[in-house]
RODO-2510 file (C-alpha; in nm, 4 decimals, decimal comma):
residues 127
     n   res          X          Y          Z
     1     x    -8,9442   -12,7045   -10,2659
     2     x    -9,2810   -12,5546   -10,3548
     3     x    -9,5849   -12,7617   -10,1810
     4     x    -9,9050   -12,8293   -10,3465
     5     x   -10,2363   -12,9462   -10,2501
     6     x   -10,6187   -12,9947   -10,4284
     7     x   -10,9236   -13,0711   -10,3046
     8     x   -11,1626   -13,1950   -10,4667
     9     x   -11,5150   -13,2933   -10,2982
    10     x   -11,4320   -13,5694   -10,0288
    11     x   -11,1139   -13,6149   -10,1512
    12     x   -10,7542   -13,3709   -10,0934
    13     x   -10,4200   -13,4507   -10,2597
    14     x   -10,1401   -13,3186   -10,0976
    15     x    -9,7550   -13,3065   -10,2655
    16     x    -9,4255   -13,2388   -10,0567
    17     x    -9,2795   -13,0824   -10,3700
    18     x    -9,4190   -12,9666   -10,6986
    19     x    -9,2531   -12,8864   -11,0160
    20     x    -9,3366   -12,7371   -11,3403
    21     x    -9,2140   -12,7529   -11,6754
    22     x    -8,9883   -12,4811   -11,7855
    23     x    -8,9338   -12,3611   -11,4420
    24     x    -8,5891   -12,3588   -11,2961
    25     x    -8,4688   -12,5808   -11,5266
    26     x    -8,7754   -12,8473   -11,4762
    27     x    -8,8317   -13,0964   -11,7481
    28     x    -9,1664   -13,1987   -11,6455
    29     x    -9,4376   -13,1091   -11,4201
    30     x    -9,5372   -13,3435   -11,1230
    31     x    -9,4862   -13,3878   -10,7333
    32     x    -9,1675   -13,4580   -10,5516
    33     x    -9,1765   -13,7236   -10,3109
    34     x    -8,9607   -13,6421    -9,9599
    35     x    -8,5891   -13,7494    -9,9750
    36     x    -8,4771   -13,9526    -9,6806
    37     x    -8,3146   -13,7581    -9,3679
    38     x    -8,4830   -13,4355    -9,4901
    39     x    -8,6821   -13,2732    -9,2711
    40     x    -9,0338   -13,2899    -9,2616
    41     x    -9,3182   -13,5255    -9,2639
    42     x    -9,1774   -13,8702    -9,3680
    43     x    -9,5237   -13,9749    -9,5236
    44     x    -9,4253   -13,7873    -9,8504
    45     x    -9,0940   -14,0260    -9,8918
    46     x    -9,3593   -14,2475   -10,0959
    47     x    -9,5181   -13,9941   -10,3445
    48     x    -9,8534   -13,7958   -10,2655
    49     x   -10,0472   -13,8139   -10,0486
    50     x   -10,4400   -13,8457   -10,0283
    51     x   -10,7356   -13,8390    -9,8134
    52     x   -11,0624   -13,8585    -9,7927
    53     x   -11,1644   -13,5765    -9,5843
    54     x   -11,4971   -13,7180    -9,4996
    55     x   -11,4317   -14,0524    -9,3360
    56     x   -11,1050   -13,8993    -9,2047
    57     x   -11,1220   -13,5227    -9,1309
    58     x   -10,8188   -13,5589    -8,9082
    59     x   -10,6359   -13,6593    -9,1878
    60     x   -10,4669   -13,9958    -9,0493
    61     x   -10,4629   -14,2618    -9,3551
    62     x   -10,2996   -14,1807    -9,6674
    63     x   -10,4891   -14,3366    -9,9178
    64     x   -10,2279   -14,2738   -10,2128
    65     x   -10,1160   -14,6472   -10,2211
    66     x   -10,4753   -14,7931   -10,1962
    67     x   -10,5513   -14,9614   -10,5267
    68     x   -10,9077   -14,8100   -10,5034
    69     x   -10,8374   -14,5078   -10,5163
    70     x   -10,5464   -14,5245   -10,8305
    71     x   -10,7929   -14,3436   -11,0250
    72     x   -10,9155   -14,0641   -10,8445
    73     x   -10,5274   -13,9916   -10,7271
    74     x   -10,4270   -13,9735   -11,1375
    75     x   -10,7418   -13,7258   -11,1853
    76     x   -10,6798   -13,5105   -10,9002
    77     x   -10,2832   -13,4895   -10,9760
    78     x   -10,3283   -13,4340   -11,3571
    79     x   -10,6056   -13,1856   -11,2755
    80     x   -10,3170   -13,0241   -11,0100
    81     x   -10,0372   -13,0460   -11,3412
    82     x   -10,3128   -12,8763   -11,5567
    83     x   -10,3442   -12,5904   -11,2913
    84     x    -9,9460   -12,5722   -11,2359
    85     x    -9,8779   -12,5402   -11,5982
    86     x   -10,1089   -12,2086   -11,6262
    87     x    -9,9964   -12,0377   -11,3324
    88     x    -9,8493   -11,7588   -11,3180
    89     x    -9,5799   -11,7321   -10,9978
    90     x    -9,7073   -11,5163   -10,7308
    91     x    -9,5697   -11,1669   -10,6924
    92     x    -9,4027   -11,2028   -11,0540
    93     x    -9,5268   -10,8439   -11,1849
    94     x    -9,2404   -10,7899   -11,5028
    95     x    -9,1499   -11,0627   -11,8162
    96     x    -9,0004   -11,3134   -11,8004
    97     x    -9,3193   -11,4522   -11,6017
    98     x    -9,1936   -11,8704   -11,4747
    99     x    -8,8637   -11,8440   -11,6369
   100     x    -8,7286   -11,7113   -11,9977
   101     x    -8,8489   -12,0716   -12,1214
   102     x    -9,2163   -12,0719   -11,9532
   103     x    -9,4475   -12,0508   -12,2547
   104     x    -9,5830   -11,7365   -12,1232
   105     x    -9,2896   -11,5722   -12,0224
   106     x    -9,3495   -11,2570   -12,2292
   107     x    -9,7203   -11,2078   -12,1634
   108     x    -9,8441   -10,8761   -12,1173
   109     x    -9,9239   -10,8304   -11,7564
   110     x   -10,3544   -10,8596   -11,7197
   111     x   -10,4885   -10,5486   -11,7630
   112     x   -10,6822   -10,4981   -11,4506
   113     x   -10,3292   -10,5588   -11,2421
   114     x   -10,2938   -10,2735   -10,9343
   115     x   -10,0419   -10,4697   -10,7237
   116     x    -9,9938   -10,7484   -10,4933
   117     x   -10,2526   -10,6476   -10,2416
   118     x   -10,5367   -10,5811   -10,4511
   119     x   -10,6848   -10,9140   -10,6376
   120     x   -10,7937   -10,8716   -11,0252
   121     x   -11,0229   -11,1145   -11,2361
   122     x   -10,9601   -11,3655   -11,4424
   123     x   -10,6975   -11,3964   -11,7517
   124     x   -10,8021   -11,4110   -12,0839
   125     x   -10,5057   -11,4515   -12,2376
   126     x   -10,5332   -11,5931   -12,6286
   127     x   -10,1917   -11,7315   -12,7663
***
């Protein structure tokens, strides 16, 4: 599945799997914890995971299931979802952009668009 990560000053969320609403068939938009016996870092079996890049650069306790932390965890992953739910998916040049049920599916590709090697500004799109 798709990964997903934010930083935020001291602190970086990080998601083994990330969905979005509207996208292959996706009710919701959130992370995907790790299944057991599939491959990869077992640490995500339990939901995010979160550090605080200061006091642990090397990235060795996962702070996700630390009561203190509860809040900044639900402000860094709904400020992830918020993020998610505007993207557009890389390399996705022609409608249906996400999906024929994204909201944006039939967008008009930005303007200043030249291809995938050459970056563009920002998009002002107005529904």
């Amino acid at each position: 599945p798709p990964k997903a990560g934010l930083r935020v000053g001291d602190l970086k969320v990080l998601t083994w799997g990330y969905r979005v609403k509207g996208i292959n068939g996706a009710t919701a938009t959130g992370p995907l914890n790790k299944k057991p016996g599939e491959k990869g870092d077992i640490m995500f079996e339990d939901g995010p995971a979160l550090f605080n890049l200061t006091a642990d650069p090397a990235e060795t306790t996962n702070l996700a299931h630390d009561p203190k932390y509860k809040a900044q965890l639900d402000t860094l992953l709904a400020k992830l979802a918020t993020y998610a739910e505007g993207m557009v998916w890389p390399m996705s040049w022609v409608p249906p952009f996400q999906g024929p049920d994204y909201w944006c599916a039939n967008c008009t590709v930005h303007p200043a668009s030249k291809g995938v090697a050459l970056p563009w500004g920002p998009w002002d799109y107005k529904p």
